[in-house]
MMTF fields as JSON, N, C-alpha, C and O atoms, coordinates in Angstrom:
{
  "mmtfVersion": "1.0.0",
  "mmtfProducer": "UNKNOWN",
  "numBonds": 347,
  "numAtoms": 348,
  "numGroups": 87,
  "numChains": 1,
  "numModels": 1,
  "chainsPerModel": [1],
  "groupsPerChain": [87],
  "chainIdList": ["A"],
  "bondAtomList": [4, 2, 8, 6, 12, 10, 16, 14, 20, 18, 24, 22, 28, 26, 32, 30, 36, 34, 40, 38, 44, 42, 48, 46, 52, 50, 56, 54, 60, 58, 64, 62, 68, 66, 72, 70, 76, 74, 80, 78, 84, 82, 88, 86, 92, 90, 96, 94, 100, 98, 104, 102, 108, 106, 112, 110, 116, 114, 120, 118, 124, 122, 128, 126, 132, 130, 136, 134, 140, 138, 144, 142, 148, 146, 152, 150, 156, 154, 160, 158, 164, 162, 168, 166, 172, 170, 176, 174, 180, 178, 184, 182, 188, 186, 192, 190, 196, 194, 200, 198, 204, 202, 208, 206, 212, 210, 216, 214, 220, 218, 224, 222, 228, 226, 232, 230, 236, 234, 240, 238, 244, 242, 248, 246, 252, 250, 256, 254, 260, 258, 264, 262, 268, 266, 272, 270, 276, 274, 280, 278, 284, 282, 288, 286, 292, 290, 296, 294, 300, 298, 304, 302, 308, 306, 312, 310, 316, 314, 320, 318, 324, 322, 328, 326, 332, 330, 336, 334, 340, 338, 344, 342],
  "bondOrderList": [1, 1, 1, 1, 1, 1, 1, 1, 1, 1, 1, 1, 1, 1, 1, 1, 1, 1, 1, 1, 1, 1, 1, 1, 1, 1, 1, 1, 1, 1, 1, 1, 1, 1, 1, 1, 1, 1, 1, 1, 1, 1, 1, 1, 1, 1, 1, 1, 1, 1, 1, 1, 1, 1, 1, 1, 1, 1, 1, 1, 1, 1, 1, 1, 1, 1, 1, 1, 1, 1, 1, 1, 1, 1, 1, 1, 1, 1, 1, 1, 1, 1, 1, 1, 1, 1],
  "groupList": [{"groupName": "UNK", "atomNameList": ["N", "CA", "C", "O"], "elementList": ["N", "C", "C", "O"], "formalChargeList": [0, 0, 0, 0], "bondAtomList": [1, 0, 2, 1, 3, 2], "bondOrderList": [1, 1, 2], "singleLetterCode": "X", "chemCompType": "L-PEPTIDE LINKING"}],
  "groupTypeList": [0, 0, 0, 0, 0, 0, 0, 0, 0, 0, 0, 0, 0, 0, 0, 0, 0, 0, 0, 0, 0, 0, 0, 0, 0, 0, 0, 0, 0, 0, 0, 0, 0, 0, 0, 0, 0, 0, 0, 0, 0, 0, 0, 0, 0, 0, 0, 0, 0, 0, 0, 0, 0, 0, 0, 0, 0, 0, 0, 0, 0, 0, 0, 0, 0, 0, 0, 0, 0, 0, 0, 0, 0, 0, 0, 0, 0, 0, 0, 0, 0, 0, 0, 0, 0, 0, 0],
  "groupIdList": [1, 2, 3, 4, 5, 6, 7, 8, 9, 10, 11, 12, 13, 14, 15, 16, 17, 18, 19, 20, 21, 22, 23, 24, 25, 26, 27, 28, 29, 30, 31, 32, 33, 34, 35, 36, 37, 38, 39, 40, 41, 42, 43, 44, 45, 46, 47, 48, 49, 50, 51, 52, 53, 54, 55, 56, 57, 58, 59, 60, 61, 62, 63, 64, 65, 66, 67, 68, 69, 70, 71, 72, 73, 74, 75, 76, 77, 78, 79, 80, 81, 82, 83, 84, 85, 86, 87],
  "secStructList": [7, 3, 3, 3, 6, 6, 6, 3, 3, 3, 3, 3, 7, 6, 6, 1, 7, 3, 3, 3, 3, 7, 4, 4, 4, 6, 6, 6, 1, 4, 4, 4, 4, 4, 4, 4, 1, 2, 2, 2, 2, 6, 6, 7, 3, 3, 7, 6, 6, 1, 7, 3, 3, 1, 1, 1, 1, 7, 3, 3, 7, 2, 2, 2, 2, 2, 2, 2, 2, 2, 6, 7, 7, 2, 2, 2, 2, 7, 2, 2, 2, 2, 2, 2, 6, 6, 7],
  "xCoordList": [-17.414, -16.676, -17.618, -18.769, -17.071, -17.682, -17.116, -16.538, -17.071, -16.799, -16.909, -18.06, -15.884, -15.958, -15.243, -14.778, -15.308, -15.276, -14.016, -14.032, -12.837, -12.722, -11.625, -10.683, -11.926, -11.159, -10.709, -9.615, -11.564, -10.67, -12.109, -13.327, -11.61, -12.759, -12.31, -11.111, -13.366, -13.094, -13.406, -14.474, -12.359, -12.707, -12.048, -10.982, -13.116, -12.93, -12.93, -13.763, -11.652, -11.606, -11.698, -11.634, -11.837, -12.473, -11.673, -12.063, -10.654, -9.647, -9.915, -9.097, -11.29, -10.954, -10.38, -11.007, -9.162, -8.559, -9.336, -10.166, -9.19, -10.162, -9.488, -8.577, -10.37, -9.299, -9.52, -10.591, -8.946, -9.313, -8.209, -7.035, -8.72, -7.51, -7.834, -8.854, -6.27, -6.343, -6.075, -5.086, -6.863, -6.578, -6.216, -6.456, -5.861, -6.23, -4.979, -4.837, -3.707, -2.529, -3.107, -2.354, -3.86, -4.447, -5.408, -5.439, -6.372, -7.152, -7.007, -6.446, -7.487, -7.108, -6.212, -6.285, -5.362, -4.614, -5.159, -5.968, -4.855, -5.395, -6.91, -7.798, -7.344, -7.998, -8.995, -10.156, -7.972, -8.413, -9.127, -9.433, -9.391, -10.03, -11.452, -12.256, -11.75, -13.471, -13.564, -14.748, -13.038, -12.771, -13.649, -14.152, -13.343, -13.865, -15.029, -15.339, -15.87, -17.412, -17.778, -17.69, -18.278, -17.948, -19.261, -19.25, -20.198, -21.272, -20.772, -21.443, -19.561, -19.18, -18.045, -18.172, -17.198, -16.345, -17.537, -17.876, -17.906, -19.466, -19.924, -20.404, -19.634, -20.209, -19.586, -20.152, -18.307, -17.369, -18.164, -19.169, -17.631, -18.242, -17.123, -15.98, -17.611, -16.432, -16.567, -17.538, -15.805, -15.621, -15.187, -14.942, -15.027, -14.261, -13.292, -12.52, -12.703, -11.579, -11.457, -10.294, -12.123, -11.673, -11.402, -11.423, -11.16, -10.81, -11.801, -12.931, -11.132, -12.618, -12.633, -11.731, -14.128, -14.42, -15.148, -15.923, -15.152, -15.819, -16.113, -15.282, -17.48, -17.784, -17.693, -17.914, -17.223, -16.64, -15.473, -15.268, -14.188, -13.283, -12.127, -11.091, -12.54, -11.834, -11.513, -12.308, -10.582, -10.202, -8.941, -8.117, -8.884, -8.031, -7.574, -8.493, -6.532, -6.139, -6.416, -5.452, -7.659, -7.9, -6.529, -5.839, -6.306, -4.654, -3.291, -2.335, -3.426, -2.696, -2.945, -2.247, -4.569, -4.784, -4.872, -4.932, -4.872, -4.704, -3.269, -2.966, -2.242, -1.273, -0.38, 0.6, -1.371, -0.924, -1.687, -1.024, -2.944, -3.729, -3.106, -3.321, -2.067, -1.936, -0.4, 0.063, 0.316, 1.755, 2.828, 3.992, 2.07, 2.359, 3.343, 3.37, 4.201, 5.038, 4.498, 4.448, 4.05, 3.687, 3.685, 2.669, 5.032, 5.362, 5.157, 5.524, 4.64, 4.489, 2.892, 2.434, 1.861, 0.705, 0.203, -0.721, 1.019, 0.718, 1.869, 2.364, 2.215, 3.07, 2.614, 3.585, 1.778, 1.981, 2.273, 2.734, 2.002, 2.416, 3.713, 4.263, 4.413, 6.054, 5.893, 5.735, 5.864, 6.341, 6.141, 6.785, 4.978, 4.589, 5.407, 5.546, 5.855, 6.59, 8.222, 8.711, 9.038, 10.007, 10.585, 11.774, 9.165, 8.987, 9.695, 9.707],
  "yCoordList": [-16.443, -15.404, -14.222, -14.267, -13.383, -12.081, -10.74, -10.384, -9.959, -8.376, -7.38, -7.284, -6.494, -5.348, -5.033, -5.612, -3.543, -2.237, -1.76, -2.114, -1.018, -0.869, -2.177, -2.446, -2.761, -3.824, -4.78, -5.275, -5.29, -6.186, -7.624, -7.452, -8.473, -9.825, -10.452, -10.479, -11.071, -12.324, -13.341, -13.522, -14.515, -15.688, -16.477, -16.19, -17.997, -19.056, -19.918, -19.964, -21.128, -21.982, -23.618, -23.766, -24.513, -25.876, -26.2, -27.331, -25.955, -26.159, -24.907, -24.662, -24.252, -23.19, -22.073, -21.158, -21.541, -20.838, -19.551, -19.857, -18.271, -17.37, -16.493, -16.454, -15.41, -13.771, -12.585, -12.748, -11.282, -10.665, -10.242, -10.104, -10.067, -10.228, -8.289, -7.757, -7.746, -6.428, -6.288, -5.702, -6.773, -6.824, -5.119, -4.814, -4.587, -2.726, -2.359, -1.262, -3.741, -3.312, -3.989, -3.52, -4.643, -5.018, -4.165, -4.133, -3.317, -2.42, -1.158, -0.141, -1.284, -0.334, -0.987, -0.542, -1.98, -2.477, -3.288, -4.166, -3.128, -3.669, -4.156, -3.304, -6.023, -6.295, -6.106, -6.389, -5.556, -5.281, -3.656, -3.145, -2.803, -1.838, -2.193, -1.296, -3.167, -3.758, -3.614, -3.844, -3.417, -3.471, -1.866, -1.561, -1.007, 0.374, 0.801, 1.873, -0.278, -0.409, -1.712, -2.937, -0.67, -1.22, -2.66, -3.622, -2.271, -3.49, -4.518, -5.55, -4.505, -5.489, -6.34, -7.499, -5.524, -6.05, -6.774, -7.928, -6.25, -6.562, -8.362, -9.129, -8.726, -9.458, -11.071, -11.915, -11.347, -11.876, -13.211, -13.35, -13.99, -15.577, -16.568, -16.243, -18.249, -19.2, -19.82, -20.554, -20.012, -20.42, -21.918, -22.519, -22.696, -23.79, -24.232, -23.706, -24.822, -25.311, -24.708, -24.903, -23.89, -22.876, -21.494, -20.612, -21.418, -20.071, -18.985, -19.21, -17.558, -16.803, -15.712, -15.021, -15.801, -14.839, -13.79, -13.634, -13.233, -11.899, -12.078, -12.688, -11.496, -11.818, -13.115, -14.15, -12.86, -14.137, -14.098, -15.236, -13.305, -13.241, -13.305, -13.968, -12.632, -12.524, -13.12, -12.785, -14.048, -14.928, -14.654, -14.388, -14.774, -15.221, -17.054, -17.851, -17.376, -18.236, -19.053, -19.074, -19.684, -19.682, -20.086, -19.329, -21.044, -21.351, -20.237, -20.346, -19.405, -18.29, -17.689, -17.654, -17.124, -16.756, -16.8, -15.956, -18.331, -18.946, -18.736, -18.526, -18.71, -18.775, -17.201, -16.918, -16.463, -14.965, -14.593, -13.798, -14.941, -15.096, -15.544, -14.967, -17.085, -17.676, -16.997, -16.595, -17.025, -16.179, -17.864, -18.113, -18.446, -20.221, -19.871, -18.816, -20.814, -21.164, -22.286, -23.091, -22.829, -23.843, -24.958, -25.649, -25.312, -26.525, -26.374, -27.426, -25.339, -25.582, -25.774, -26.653, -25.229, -25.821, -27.139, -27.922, -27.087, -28.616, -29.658, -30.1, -29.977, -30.623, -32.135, -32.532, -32.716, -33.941, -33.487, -34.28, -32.428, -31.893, -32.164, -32.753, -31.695, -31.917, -32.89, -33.346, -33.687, -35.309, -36.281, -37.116, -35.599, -36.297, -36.048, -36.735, -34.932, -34.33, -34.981, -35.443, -35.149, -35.632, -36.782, -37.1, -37.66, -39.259, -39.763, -40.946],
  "zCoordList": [5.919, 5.25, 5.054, 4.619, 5.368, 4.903, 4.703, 5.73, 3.87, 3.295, 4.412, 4.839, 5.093, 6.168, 5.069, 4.087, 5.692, 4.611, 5.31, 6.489, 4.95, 3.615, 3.357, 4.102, 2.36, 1.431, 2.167, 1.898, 3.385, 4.206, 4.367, 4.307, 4.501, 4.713, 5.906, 6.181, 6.797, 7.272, 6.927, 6.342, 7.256, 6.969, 7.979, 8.523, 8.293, 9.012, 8.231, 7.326, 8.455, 7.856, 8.766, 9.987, 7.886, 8.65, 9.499, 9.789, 10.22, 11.242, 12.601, 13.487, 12.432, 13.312, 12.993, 13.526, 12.158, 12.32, 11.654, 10.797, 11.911, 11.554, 12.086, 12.912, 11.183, 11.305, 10.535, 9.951, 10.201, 9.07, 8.303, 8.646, 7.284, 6.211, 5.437, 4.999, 5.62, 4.766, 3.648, 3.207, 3.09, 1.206, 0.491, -0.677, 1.092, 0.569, -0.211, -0.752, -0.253, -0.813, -2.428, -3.282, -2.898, -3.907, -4.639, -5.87, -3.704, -4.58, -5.42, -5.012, -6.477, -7.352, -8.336, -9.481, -8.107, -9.119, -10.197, -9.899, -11.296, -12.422, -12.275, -12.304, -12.058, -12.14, -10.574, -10.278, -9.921, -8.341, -8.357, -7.28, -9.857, -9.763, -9.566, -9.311, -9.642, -10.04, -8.225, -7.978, -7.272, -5.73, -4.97, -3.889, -6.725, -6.234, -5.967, -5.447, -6.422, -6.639, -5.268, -5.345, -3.864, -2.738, -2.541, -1.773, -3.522, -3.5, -4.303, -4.289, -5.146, -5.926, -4.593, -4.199, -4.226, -2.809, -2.192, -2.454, -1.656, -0.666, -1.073, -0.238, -2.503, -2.755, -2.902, -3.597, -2.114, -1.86, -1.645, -0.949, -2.247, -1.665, -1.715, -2.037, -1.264, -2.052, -2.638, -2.453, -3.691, -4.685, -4.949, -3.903, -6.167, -6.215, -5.858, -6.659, -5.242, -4.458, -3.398, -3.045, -2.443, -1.754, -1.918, -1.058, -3.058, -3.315, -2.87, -2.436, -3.063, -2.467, -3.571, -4.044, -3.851, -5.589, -5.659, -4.716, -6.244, -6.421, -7.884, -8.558, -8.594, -9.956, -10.335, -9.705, -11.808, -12.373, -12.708, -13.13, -12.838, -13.116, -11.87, -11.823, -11.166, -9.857, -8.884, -8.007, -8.371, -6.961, -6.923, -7.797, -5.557, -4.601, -4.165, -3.977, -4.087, -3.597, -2.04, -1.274, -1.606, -0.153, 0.483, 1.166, 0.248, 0.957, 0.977, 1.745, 0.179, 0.093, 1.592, 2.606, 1.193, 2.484, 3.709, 4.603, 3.635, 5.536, 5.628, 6.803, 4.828, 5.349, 5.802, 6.49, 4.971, 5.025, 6.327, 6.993, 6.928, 7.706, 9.348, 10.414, 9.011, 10.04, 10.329, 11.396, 8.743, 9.121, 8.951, 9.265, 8.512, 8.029, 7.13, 6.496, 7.077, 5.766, 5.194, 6.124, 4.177, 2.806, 3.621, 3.702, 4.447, 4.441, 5.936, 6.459, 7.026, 8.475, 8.098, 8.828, 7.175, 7.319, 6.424, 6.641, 5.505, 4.708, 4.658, 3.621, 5.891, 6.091, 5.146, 4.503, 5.022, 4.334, 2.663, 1.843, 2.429, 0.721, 0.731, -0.199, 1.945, 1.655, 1.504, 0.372, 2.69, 2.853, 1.159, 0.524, 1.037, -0.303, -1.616, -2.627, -1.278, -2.802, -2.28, -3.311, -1.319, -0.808, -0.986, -0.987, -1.21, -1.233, -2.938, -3.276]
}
């Protein structure tokens, strides 16, 4: 994973899949003003569960993002979540 400018990251995840993501409809908004300060963006890592963080206050959802990433629906990439919740 890593921070390209302006407001966009890549990330690869353990299946291969990889790409870049345009986060720029988020910046500036509320807690997404901390985004304006481009060494704080810059400083993007991952976080617990996957997630991907900035500071200490700030994440993103990693699974959000593979799927906004892949263009997935919930249940075309975690198909055993359904099955499991179905059961």
């Amino acid at each position: 994973m890593r921070a390209l400018e302006p407001y966009r990251i890549w990330l690869r995840y353990d299946d291969g899949v990889d790409g870049e993501l345009d986060l720029s409809y988020l910046a500036g908004d509320g807690v997404f003003a901390a985004w304006e300060d481009h060494s704080f963006f810059s400083d993007v890592r991952l976080g617990s569960h996957g997630s991907i963080v900035w500071g200490h206050d700030l994440d993103l959802c990693g699974d959000a993002l593979y799927l906004k990433l892949t263009g997935m629906t919930s249940e075309e990439a975690f198909p055993e979540m359904w099955e499991t919740a179905g059961a």
